[in-house]
C-alpha positions as CSV (number, residue, x, y, z in Angstrom):
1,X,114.2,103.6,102.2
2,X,114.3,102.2,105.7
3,X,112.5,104.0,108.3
4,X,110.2,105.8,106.0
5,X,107.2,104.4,107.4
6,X,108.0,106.1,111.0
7,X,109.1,109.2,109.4
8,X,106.0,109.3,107.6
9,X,104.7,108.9,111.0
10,X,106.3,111.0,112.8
11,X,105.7,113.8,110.0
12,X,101.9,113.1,110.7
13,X,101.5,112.6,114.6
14,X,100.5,108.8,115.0
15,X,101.9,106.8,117.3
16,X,99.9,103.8,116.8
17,X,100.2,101.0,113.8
18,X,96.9,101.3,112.7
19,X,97.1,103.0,109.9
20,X,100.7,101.4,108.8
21,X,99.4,99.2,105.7
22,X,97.5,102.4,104.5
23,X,100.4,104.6,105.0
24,X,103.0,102.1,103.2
25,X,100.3,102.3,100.5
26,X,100.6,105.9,100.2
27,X,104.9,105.7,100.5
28,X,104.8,103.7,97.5
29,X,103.0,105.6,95.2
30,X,105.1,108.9,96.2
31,X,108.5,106.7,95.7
32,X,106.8,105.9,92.4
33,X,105.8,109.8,91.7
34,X,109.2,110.8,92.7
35,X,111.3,108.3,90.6
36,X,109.1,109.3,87.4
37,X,109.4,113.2,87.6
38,X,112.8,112.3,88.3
39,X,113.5,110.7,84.9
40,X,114.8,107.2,86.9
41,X,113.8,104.2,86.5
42,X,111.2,101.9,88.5
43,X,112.3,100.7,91.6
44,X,115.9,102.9,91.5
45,X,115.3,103.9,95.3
46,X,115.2,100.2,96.3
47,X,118.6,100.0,95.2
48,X,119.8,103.8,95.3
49,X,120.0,105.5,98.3
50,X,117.5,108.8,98.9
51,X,119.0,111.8,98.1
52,X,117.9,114.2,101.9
53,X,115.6,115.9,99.3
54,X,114.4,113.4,97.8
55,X,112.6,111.5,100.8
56,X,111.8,115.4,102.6
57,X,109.4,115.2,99.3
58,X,108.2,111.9,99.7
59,X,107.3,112.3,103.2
60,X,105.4,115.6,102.4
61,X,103.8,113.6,99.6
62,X,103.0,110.7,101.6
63,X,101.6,112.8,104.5
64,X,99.5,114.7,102.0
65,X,98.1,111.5,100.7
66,X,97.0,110.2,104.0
67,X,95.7,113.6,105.3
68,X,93.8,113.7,101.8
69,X,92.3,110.7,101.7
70,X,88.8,111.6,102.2
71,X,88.8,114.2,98.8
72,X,89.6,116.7,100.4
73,X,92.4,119.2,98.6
74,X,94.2,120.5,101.6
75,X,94.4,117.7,104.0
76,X,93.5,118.7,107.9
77,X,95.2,121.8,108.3
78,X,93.1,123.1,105.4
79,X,90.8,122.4,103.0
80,X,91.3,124.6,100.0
81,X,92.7,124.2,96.6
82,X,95.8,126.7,97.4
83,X,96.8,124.2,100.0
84,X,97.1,121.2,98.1
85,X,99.0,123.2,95.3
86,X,101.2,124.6,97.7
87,X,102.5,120.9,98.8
88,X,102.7,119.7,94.8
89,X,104.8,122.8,94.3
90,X,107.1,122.0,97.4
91,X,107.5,118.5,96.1
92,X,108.5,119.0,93.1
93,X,110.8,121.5,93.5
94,X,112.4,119.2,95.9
95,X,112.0,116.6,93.6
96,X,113.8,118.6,90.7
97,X,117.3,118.7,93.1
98,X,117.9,115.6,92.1
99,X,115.7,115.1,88.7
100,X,117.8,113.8,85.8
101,X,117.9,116.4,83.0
102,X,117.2,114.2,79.6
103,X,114.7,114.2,76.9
């Protein structure tokens, strides 16, 4: 998981550290997202490595939560509904390379 945060920030344009705490916030919670549609357990990808696919959907998911933040449903490139379903449907078909098939 090293070197999300300036992935994250590179994905997004910002080169200051402004926003880092916030964006580490929003890393988190798509590492969580991703490990539970994944079927893993918590905290696997702090001992796992990421699977390419794997953190291209948390980046997208972490962007997408920054660029969200104010309610809106597409984030800045656009603000509609379709949008912001577009990026859940990228994720988790990203996500579901590497999902663990159980019940």
């Amino acid at each position: 998981m090293d070197g999300l945060l300036e992935k994250v920030k590179a994905n997004l344009i910002i080169p200051h550290d402004e926003d880092d705490e916030l964006i580490q916030v929003f890393i988190t919670s798509a590492i969580v997202y991703a490990e539970s549609y994944q079927h893993l357990t918590a905290c696997f990808y702090k001992e796992n490595s990421l699977p390419a696919t794997t953190e291209q959907a948390i980046i997208m998911l972490s962007s997408h939560f920054y660029e969200s933040r104010d309610g809106s449903t597409g984030g800045f490139y656009a603000d509609s509904v379709n949008a912001s379903a577009q990026v859940w449907h990228t994720v988790n078909l990203l996500l579901r390379l590497d999902r663990r098939w159980q019940l």
